[in-house]
N, C-alpha and C positions, 0 to 999 in steps of 0.2 A: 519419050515413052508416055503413052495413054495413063493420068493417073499418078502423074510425077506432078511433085510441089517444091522438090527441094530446090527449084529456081527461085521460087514464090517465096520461100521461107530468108532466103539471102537475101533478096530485097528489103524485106520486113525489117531484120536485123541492117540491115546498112541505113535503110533511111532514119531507123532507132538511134544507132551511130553517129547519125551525121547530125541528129537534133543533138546527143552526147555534147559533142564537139562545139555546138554552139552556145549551150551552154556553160561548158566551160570559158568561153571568152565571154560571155556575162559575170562573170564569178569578179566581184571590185570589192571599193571601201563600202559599199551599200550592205554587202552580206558581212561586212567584218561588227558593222555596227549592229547587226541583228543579231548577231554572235553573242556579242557583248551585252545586249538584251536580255538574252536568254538568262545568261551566266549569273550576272545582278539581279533578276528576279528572284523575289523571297517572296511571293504568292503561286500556284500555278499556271502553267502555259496551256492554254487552252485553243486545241485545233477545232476547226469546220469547212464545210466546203458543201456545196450540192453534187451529186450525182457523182461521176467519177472520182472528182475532186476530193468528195467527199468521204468515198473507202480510202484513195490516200493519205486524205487528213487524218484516218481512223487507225492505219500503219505508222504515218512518221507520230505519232500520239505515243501511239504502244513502244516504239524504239528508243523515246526516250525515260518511258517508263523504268524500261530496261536497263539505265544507264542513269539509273539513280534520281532524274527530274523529275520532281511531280508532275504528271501531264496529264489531260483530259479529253476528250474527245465529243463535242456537243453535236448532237443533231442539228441543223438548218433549222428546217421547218418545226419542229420540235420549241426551237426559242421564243415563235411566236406564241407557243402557250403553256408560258412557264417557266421551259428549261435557260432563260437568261438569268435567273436567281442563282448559277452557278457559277456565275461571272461573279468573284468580287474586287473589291478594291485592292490593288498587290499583284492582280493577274497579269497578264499579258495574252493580249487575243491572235492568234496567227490564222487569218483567212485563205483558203486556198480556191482561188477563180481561174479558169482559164478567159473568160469576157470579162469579169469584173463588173458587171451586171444583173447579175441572177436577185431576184427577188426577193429569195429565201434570206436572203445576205443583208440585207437592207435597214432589217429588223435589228441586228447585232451591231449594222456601224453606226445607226443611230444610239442605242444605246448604249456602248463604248466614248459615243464624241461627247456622252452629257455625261459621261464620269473621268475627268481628269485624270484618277490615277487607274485607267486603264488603257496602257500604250495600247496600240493596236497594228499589226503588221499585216500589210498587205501582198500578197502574189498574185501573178496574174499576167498575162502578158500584151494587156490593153493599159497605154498610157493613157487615154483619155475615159478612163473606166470611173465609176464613183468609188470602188477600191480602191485604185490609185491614189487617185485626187482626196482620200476620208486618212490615208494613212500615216500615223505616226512616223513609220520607217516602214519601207516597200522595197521589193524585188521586182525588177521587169522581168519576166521571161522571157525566150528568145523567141521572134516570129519563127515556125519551125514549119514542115510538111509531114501530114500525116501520110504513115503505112497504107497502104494499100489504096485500089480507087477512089477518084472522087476527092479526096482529099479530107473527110467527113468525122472519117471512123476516131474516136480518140485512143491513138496507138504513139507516138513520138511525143504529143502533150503529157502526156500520164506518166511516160517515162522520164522526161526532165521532174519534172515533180515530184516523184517517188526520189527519184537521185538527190535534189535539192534539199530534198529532207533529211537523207540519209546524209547529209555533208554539213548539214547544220547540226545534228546530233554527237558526230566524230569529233566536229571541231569541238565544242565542249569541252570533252574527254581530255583534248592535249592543255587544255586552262585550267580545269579541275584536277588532274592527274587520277584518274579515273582509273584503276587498275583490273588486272581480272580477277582478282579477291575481290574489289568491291563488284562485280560483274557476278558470280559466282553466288553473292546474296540472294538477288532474283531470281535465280535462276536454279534453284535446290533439287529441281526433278526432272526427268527425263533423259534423254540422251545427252543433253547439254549438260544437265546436271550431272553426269557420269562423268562425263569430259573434265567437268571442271573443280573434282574432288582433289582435294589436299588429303596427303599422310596423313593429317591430323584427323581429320573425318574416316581414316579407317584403320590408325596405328591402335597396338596394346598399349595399355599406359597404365601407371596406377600401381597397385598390386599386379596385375598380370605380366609384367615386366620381370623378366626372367635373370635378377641378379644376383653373385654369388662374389663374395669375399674374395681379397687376392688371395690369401691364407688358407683357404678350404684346398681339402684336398679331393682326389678325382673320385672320391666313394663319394661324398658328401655329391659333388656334381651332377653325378647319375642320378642321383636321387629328386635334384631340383627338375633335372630334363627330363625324368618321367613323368614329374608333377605338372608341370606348363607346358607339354608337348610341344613345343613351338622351334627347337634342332639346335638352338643356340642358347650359350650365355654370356652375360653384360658383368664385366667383372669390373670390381670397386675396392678402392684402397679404402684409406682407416680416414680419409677424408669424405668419404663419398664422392669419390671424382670416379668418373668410367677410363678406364686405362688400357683394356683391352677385351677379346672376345673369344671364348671356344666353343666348337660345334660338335656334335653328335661325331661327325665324320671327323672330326680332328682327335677326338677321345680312339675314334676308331681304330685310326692309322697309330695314333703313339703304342695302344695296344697289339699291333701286329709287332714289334718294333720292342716292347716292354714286357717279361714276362709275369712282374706284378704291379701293375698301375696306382691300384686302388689309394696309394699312400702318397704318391706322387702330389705336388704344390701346385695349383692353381698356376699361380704367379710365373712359376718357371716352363710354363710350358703352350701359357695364352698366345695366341696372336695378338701382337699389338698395334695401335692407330688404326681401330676399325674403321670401314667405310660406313659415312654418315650423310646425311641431308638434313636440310631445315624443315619445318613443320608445316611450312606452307609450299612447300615444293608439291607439286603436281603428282598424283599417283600414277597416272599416266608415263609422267619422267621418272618416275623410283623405280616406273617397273623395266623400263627404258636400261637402266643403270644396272638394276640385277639381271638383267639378259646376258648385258656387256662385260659384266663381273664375273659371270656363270656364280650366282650365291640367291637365295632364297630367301634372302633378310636384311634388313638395313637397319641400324640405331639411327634412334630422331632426337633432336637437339632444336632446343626454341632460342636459347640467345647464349647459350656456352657449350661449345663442343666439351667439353669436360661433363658436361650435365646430360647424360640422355633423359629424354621425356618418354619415352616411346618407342616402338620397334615396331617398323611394315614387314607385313610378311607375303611372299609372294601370293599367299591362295587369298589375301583379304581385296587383292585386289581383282585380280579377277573375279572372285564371288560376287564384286563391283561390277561386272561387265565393264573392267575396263582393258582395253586391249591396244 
């Protein structure tokens, strides 16, 4: 059909794939010891590249910002006037060439090979490149073919690269035990930051925690849950332990049931072993858990279910956008 690509786009993706593939059989001890580079570094790692190379080096920079490493991102051409003062001794330089050639580069390997404590890693997928041949610890990339005509366009090189990056950043994570709390750091706003809120960034806590004596009786009750509006309360013995929990609708139901309530004991009439979570569980998953519970409120607990800290309540999360 006149004006059809989606043969054109399949190709694109399969020859992407097949560079995939070939770098994965690249993948040795060469990148395990870059790994380990990384990880032992206590100065920053500082990406560059020319032209394409170059916005990848300026992504895998930023991913591992995101992941706790210090990283940097230096202009090429930019080094030669000035921006090498941001190299210093402690760093780790990571080059990213597809010739291993480029001019711009030139400037940096000479100035890395005249300060010893600045390893220096090479990419690139020319062995006989001065990147190569300059680098402390190097990656071969795979000889690949590019997308489309001609062979020219950088489309299959770009994409091993971006990937390589992204595979040096992950491995990290499983030697540091990099968790999504600490991920969740960097990352305090936006969608992601929605995503990745703890109960504790939206629970009551404090005073606003709606508890009431085992002892109180169901007048005294009414009176706390018109005060804290929030449907529920956190009942506490003479220890201050939380023991159990009654709701609007539990007060409700005894009063169809009770023709005078008011006098009625706390104690003999809570629900006991309320449904709890930890303080770092996912808002996302508590709200997950009150769908499945059909309940509006959870007690939060940081290191003793006996101790609530806090109570989520279904509308804090949502008013979170989180869904």
């Amino acid at each position: 059909m006149k004006n059809s690509f989606y043969s054109i786009g399949k190709e694109v993706v399969q020859a992407e794939i097949n560079a995939l593939k070939n770098l994965k059989k690249s993948i040795s001890k060469d990148f395990d010891k870059i790994v380990n580079a990384i990880i032992k570094c206590k100065g920053k790692i500082i990406f560059s590249g020319v032209g394409k190379s170059g916005i990848i080096s300026k992504k895998i920079s930023s991913t591992f910002c995101s992941i706790g490493i210090s990283s940097f991102y230096v202009d090429a051409g930019s080094c030669s006037h000035g921006d090498l003062g941001v190299i210093q001794s402690g760093d780790i330089v990571v080059l990213i060439s597809h010739s291993g050639e480029s001019d711009e580069l030139k400037n940096i390997i000479q100035y890395v090979k005249r300060n010893r404590n600045i390893p220096l890693i090479g990419i690139t997928t020319k062995k006989n490149s001065l990147l190569y041949k300059s680098s402390n610890l190097k990656f071969l990339l795979p000889s690949i073919t590019e997308a489309g005509p001609g062979n020219y366009i950088p489309t299959s090189s770009t994409t091993i690269q971006i990937c390589l990056g992204d595979a040096l950043a992950i491995s990290t994570i499983y030697r540091r035990k990099f968790s999504k709390l600490d991920f969740k750091k960097f990352h305090p706003s936006g969608a992601l930051g929605a995503k990745l809120k703890t109960v504790e960034d939206l629970m009551y806590k404090g005073k606003n925690i709606p508890f009431i004596n085992e002892r109180s009786n169901i007048k005294n009750a009414l009176k706390i849950l018109n005060k804290k509006n929030l449907g529920i309360l956190i009942v506490k013995n003479s220890k201050g332990n939380s023991i159990g929990i009654i709701s609007d609708g539990d007060i409700k139901r005894i009063s169809s049931k009770t023709d005078n309530i008011n006098n009625l004991i706390i104690k003999n009439v809570m629900k006991k072993n309320p449904i709890m979570v930890h303080e770092n569980t996912l808002a996302a998953e508590a709200l997950s858990v009150m769908n499945n519970k059909k309940i509006t409120a959870l007690c939060v607990y940081k290191k003793n279910k006996k101790k609530v800290t806090g109570i989520v309540h279904m509308h804090n999360i949502l008013d979170a956008n989180i869904t």
